[in-house]
C-alpha positions as a LaTeX table, in Angstrom:
\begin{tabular}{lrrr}
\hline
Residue & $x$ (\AA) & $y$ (\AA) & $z$ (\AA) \\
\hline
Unk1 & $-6.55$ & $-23.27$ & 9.60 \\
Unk2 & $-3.49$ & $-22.71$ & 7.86 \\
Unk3 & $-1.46$ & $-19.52$ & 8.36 \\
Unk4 & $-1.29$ & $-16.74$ & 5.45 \\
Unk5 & 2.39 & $-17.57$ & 4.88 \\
Unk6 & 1.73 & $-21.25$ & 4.80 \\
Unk7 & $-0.47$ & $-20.45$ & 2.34 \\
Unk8 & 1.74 & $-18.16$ & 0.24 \\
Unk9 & 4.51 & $-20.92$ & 0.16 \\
Unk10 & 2.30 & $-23.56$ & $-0.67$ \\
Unk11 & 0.93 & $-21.82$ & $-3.29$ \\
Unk12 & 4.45 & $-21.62$ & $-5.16$ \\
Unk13 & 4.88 & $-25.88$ & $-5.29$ \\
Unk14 & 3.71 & $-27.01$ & $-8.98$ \\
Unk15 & 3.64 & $-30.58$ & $-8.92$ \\
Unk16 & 4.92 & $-32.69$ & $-12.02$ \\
Unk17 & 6.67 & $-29.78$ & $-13.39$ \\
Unk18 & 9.16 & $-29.17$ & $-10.95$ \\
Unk19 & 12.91 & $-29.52$ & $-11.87$ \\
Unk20 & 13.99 & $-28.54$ & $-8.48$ \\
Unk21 & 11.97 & $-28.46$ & $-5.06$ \\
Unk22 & 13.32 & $-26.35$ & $-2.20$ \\
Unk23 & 11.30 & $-26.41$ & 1.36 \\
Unk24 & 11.77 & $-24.29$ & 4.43 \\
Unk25 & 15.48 & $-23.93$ & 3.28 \\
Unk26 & 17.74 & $-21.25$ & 5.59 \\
Unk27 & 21.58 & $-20.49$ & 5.12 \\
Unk28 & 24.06 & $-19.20$ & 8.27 \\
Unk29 & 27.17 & $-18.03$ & 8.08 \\
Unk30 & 27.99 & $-18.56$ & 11.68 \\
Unk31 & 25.30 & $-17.10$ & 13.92 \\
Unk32 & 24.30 & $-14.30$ & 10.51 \\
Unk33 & 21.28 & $-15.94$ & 8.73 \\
Unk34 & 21.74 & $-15.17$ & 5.43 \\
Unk35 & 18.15 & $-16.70$ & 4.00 \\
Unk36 & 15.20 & $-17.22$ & 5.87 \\
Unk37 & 13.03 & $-20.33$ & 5.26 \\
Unk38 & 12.77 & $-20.27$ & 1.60 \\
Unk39 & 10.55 & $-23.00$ & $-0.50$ \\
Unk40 & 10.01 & $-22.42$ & $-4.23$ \\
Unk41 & 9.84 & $-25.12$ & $-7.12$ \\
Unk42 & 12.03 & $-24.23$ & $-10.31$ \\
Unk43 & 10.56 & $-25.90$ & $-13.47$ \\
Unk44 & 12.09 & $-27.88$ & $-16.24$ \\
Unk45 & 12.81 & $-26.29$ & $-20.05$ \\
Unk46 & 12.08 & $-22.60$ & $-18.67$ \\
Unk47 & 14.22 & $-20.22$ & $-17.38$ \\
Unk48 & 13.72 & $-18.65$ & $-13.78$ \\
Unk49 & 14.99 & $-15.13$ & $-12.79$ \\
Unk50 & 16.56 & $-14.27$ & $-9.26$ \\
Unk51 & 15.97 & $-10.70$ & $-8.52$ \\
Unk52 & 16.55 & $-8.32$ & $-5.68$ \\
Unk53 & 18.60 & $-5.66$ & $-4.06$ \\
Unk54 & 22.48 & $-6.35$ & $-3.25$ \\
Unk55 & 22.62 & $-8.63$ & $-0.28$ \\
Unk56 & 18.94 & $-9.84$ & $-0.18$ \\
Unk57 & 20.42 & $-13.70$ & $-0.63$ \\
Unk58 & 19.57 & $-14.45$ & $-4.05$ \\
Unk59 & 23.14 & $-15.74$ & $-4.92$ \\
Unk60 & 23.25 & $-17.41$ & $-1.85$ \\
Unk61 & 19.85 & $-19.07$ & $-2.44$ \\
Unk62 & 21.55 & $-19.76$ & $-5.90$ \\
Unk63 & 24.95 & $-21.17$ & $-4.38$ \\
Unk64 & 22.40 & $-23.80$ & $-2.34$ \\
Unk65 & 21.26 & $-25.38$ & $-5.68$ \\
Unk66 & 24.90 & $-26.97$ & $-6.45$ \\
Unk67 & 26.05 & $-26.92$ & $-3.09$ \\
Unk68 & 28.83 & $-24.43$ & $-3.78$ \\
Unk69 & 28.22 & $-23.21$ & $-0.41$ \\
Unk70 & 30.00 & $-26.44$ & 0.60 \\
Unk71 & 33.01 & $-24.67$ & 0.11 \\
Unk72 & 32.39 & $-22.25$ & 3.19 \\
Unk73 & 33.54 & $-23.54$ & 6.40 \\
Unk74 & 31.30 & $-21.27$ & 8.41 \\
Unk75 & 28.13 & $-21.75$ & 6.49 \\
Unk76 & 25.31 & $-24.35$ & 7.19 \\
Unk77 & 22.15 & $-25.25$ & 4.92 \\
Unk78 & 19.09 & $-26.49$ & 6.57 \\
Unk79 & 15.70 & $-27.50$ & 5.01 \\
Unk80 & 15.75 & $-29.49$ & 1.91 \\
Unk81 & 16.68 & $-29.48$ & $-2.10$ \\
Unk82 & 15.27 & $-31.80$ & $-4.18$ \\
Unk83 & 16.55 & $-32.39$ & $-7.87$ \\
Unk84 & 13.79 & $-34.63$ & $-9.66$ \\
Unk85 & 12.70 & $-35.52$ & $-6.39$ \\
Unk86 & 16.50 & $-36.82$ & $-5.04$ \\
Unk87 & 17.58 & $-35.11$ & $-2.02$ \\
Unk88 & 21.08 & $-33.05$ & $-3.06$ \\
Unk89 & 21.91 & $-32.70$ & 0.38 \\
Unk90 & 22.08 & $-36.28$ & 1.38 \\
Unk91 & 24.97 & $-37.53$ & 2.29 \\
Unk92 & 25.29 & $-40.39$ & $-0.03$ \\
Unk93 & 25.21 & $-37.42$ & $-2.80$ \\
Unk94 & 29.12 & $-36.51$ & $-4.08$ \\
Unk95 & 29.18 & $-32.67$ & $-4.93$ \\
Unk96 & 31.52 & $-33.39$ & $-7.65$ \\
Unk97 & 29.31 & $-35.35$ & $-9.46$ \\
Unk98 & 26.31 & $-33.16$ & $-8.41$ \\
Unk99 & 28.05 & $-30.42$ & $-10.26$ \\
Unk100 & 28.53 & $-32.56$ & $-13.17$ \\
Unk101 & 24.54 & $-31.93$ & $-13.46$ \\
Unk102 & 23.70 & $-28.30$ & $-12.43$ \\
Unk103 & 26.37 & $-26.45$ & $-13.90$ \\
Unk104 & 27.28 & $-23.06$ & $-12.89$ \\
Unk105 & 28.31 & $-19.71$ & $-14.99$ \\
Unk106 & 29.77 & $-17.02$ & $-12.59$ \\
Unk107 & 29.64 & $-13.26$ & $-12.99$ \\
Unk108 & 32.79 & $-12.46$ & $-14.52$ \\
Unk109 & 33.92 & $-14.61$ & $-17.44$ \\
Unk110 & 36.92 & $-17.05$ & $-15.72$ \\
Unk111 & 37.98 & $-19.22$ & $-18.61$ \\
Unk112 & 40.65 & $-21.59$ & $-17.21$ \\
Unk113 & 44.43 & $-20.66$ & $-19.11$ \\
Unk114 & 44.42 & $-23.21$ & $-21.74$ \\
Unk115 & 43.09 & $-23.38$ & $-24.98$ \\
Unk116 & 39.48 & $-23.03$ & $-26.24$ \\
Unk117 & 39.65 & $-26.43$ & $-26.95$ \\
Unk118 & 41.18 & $-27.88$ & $-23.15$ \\
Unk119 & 38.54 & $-25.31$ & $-21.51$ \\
Unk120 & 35.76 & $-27.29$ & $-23.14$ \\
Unk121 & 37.48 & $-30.68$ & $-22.83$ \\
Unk122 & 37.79 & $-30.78$ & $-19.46$ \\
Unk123 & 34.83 & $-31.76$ & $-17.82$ \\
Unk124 & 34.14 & $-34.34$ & $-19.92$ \\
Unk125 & 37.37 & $-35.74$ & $-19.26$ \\
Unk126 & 37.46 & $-35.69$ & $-15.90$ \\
Unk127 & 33.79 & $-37.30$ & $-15.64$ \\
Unk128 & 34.65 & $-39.82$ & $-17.57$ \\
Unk129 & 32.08 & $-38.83$ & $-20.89$ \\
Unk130 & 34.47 & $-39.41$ & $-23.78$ \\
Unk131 & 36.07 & $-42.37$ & $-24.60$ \\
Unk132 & 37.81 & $-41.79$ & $-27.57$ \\
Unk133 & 39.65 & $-38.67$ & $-28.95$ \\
Unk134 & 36.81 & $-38.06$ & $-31.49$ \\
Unk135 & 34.19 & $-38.14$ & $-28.90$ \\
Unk136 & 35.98 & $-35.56$ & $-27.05$ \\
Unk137 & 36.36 & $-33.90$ & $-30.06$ \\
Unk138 & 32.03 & $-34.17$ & $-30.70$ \\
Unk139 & 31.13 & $-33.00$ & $-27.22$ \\
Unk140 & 33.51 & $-29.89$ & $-28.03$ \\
Unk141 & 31.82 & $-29.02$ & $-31.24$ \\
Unk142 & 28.55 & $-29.88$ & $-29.54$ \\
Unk143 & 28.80 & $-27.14$ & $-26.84$ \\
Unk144 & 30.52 & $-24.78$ & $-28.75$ \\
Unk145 & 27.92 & $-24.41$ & $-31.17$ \\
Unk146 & 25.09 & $-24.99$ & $-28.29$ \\
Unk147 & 26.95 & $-21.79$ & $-27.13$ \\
Unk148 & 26.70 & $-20.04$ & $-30.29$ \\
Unk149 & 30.55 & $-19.07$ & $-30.51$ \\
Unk150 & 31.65 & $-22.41$ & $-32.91$ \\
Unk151 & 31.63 & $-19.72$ & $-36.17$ \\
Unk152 & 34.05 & $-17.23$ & $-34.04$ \\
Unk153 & 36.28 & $-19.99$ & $-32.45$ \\
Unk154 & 36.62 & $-23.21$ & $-34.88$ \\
Unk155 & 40.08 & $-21.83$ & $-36.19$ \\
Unk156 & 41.12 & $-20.65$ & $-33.08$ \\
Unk157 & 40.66 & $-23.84$ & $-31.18$ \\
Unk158 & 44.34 & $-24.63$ & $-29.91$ \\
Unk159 & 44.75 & $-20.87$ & $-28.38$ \\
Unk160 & 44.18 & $-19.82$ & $-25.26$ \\
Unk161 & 40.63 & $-19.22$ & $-24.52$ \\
Unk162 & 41.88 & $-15.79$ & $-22.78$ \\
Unk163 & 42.89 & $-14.55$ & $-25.78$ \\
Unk164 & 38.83 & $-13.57$ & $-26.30$ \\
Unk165 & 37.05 & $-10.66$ & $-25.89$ \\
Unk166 & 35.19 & $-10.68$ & $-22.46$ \\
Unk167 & 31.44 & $-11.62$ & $-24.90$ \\
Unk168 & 33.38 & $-14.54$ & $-26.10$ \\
Unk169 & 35.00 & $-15.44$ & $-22.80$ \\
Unk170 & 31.58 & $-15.85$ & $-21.20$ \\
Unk171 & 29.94 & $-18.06$ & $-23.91$ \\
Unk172 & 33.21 & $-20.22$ & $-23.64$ \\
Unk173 & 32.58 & $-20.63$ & $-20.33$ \\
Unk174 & 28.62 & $-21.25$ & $-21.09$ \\
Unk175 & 29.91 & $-23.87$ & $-23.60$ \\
Unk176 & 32.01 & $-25.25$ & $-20.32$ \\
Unk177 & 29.40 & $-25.61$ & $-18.18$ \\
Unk178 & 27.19 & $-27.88$ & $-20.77$ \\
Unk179 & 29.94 & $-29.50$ & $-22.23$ \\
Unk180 & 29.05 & $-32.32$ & $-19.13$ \\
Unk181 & 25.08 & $-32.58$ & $-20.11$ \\
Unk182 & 23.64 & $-30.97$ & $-16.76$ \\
Unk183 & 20.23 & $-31.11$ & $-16.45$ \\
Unk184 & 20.20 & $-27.32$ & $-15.12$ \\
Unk185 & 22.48 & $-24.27$ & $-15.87$ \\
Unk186 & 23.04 & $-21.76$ & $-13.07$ \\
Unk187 & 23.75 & $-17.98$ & $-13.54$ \\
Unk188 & 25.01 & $-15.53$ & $-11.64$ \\
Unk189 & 25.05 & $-12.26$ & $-12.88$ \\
Unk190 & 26.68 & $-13.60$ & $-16.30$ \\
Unk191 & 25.89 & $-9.97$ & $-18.32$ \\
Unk192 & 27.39 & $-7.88$ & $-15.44$ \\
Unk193 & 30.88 & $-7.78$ & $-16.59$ \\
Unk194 & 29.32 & $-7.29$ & $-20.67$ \\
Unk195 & 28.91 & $-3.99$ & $-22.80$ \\
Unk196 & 25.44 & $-4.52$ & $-24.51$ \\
Unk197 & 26.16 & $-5.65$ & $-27.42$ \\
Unk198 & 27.64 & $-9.02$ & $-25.76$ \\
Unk199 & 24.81 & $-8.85$ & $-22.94$ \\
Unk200 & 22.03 & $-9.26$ & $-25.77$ \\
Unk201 & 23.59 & $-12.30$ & $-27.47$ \\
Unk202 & 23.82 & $-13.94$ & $-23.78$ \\
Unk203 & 20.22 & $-13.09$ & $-23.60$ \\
Unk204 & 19.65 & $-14.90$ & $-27.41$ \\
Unk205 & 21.80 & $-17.53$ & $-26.17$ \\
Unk206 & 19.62 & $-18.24$ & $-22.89$ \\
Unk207 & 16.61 & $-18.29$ & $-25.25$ \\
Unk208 & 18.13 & $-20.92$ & $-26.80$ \\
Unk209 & 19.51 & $-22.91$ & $-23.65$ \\
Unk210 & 15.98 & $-23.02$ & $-21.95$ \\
Unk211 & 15.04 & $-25.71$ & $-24.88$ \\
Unk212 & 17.60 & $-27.95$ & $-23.54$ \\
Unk213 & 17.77 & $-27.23$ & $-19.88$ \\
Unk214 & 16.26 & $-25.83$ & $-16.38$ \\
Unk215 & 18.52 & $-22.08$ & $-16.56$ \\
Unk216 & 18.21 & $-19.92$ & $-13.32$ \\
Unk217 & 19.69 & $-16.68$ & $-13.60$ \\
Unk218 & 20.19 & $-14.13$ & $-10.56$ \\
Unk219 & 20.19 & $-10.90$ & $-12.59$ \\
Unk220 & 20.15 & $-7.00$ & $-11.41$ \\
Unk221 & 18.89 & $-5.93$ & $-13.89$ \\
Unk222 & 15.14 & $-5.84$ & $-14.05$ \\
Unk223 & 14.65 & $-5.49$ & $-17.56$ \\
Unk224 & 16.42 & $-8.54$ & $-18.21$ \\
Unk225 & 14.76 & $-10.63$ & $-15.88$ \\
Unk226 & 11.90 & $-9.39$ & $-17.95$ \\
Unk227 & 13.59 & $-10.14$ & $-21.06$ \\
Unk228 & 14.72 & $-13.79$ & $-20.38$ \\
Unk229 & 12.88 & $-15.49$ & $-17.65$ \\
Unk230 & 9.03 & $-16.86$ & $-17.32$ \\
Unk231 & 9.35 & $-17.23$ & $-13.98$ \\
Unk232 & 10.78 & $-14.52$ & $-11.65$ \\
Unk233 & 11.45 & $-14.39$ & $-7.40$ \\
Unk234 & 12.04 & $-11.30$ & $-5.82$ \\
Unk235 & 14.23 & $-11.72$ & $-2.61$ \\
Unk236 & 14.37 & $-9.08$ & 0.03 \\
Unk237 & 16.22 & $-9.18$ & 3.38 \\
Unk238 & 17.23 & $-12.78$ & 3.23 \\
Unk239 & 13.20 & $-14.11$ & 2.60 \\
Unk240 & 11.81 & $-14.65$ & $-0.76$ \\
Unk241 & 9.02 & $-12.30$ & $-0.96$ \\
Unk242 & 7.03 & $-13.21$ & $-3.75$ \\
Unk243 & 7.51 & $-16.18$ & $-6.85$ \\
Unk244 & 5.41 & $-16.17$ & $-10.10$ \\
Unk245 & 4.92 & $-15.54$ & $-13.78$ \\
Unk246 & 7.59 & $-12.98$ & $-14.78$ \\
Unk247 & 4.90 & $-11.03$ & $-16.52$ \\
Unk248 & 2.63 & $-11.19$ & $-13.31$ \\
Unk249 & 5.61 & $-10.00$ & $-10.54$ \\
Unk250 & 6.47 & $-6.95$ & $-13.02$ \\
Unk251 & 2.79 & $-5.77$ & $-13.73$ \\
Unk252 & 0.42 & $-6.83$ & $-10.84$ \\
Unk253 & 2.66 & $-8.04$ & $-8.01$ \\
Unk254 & 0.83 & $-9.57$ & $-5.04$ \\
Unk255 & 3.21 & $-8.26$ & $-1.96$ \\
Unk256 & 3.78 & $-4.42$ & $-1.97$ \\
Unk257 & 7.63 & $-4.98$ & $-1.26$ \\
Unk258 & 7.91 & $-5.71$ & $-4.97$ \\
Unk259 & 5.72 & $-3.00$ & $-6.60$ \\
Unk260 & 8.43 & $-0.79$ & $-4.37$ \\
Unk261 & 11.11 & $-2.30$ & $-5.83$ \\
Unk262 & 10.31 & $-2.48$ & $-9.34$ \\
Unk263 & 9.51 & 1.15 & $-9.17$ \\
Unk264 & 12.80 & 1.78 & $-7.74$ \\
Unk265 & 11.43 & 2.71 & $-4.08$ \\
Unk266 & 13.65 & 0.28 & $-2.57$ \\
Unk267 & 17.09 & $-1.56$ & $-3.90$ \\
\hline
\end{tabular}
């Protein structure tokens, strides 16, 4: 007989919909394990909330799906990630071009110093997707708008991108990330840094994205999770507790670690 855990993470897999499929997958940073044997399946066209206390390993557990944490020396990944059932972890895989397809949007807005225009530009150039000036010029227009900051930035496209209020900054660098067509869009905390007013046209704006791609977003804030996402995980001390409908985990959560901390008894 299978064990109640066994159980609980089998129950998460949803074959056929799955953009991403993560089994058994642990993180150390030298002899510190930072995530504990995690397996969850992330689906296509729907967006898929991270939530947690400070620490618990969701942006870690986030940093696995693009490999950022290559860029640790003292970290190691075990288990496995697959992205449309193609392990990202082999070693035939290149990072560089992995990143290409799950782009990432990081908590404080980091346009590069160039213009709106180079910011945009240069992931397509560098992976090779334009051929021609015009094209370059298409895929700009493309993400902008996809982005929903065209209106506020066609006129403005040869300044320098941090010239923008911190809003705009982050959809510029939302419009970065797609400009290379990834087939999912990473988030971590991408409202933190925002007043509301810029927060809830990020929110519209991941609405909008989930059409067009897989969008994970590791979010503190509760109510936004509840806002944007149909699917939510709650991490807690490095394990992810529980994985469902967003509804479901906020109303009539199965493990009683979550009712505590979406009452505010722990976090």
């Amino acid at each position: 007989m299978k064990d109640q855990t066994y159980l609980d993470r089998e129950s998460n897999l949803t074959p056929g919909i799955s953009k991403i499929s993560a089994k058994n997958v642990n993180v150390y940073y030298d002899d510190v394990q930072a995530l504990k044997d995690v397996s969850v399946e992330i689906e296509k066209n729907a967006v898929t909330s991270f939530i947690g206390p400070s620490g618990c390993g969701k942006s870690t557990f986030l940093r696995c799906l693009n490999r950022m944490n290559d860029t640790i020396d003292i970290c190691k990944v075990t288990g496995q990630i697959l992205l449309e059932g193609e392990d990202i972890y082999d070693p035939k895989i290149d990072p560089v071009q992995l990143r290409a397809k799950v782009g990432m949007v990081f908590q404080k807005p980091n346009p590069f110093p160039k213009s709106v225009y180079d910011n945009i530009a240069y992931g397509p150039k560098i992976h090779g997707l334009a051929n021609t000036k015009s094209d370059l010029d298409e895929i700009v227009e493309k993400s902008l708008r996809r982005a929903a900051i065209w209106d506020e930035v066609k006129d403005r496209l040869s300044s320098p991108a941090t010239g923008l209020s911190g809003g705009q900054q982050q959809r510029i660098c939302i419009a970065r990330a797609i400009a290379t067509s990834p087939d999912i869009l990473l988030m971590d905390e991408p409202c933190s840094a925002l007043d509301p007013i810029a927060t809830a046209q990020v929110e519209e704006l991941i609405d909008e994205l989930r059409e067009n791609f897989c969008v994970v977003i590791v979010t503190h804030s509760m109510q936004q999770a509840a806002r944007v996402s149909k699917k939510t995980a709650f991490f807690h001390l490095g394990s992810l507790v529980e994985f469902g409908d967003t509804e479901k985990i906020f109303t009539n959560p199965n493990d009683p670690r979550t009712e505590s901390y979406i009452t505010g008894r722990i976090g």
